[in-house]
N, C-alpha and C positions, 0 to 999 in steps of 0.2 A: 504494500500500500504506500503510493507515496503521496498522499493526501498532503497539503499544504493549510495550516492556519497561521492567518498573520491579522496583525493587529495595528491600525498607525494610531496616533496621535502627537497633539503637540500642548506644549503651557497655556494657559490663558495669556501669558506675558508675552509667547510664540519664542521666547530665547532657547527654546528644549522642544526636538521635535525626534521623536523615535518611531522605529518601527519594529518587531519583534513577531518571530514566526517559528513556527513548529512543525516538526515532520515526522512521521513516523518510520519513515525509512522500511529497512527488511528486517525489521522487530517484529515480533508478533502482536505487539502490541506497545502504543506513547506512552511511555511511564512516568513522562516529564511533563510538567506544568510550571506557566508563567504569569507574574504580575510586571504590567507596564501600565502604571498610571501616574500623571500629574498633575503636582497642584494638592498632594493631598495634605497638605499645609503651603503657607506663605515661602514661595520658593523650592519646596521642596517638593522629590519626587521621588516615588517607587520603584523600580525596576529589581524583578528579583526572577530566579529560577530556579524552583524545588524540582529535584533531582527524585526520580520513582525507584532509587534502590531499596526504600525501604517499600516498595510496592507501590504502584498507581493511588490508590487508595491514601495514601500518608500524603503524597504530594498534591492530590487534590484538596485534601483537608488543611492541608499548611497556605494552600493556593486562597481557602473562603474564609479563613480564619486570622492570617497573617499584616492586613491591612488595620484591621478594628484593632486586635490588640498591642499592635506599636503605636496607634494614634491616641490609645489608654493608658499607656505606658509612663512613666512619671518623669522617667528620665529626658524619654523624647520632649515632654513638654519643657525641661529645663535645657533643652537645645543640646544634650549631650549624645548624641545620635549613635555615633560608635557601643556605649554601653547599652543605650535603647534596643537594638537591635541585635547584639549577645542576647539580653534578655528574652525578649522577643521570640527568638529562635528556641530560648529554654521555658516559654511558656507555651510553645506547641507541645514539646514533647507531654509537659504538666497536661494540659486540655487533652490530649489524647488518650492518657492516662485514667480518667476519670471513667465514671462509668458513662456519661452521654458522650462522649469522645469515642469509647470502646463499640458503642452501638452505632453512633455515626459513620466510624471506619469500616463497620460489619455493612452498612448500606451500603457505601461507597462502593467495596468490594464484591457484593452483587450487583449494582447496578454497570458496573464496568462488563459485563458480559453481556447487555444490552445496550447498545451505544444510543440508540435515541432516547434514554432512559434522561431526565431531567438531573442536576446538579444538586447535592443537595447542601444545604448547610443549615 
């Protein structure tokens, strides 16, 4: 399959203008998922790529989850972004961990075996 998804956008301010795409090549399956978005604070902007080693499933959950809680985050609002975003990354594993986490991942990984099956978060 070599199905193409891509995504443009630019800033409100138009000084950041990206484009970002995905492919699933001769895998059996895209295990990788991306956030490209701007603006999500004054200046600043998202771009990230969760990597599906830990299964499609983890990477789409870090994919619907990853925006909200760096924007929660205490440290981002004190502009420290580097620690923001450590954190961040050790608050997926936390939310996964839980039990609606554990169930969400359990959806995700059925629904990957239906591809027009909806997203869920």
């Amino acid at each position: 399959v070599k199905e193409k998804r891509t995504e443009y956008g630019e800033s409100k301010s138009r000084k950041v203008s990206f484009a970002a795409t995905s492919m699933q090549g001769w895998q059996l399956e895209l295990e990788d998922t991306f956030v490209s978005k701007a603006d999500i604070a004054d200046d600043i902007h998202l771009f990230a790529v969760f990597d599906g080693h830990g299964g499609q499933e983890v990477a789409k959950f870090a994919q619907g989850h990853f925006e909200e809680e760096l924007l929660k985050n205490q440290k981002f609002r004190e502009k420290d972004y580097v620690a923001a975003l450590q954190e961040t990354f050790l608050r997926m594993d936390e939310l996964m961990s839980t039990p609606q986490g554990m169930d969400e991942l359990r959806t995700l990984s059925y629904h990957k075996i239906d591809k027009e099956a909806p997203f869920v978060t």
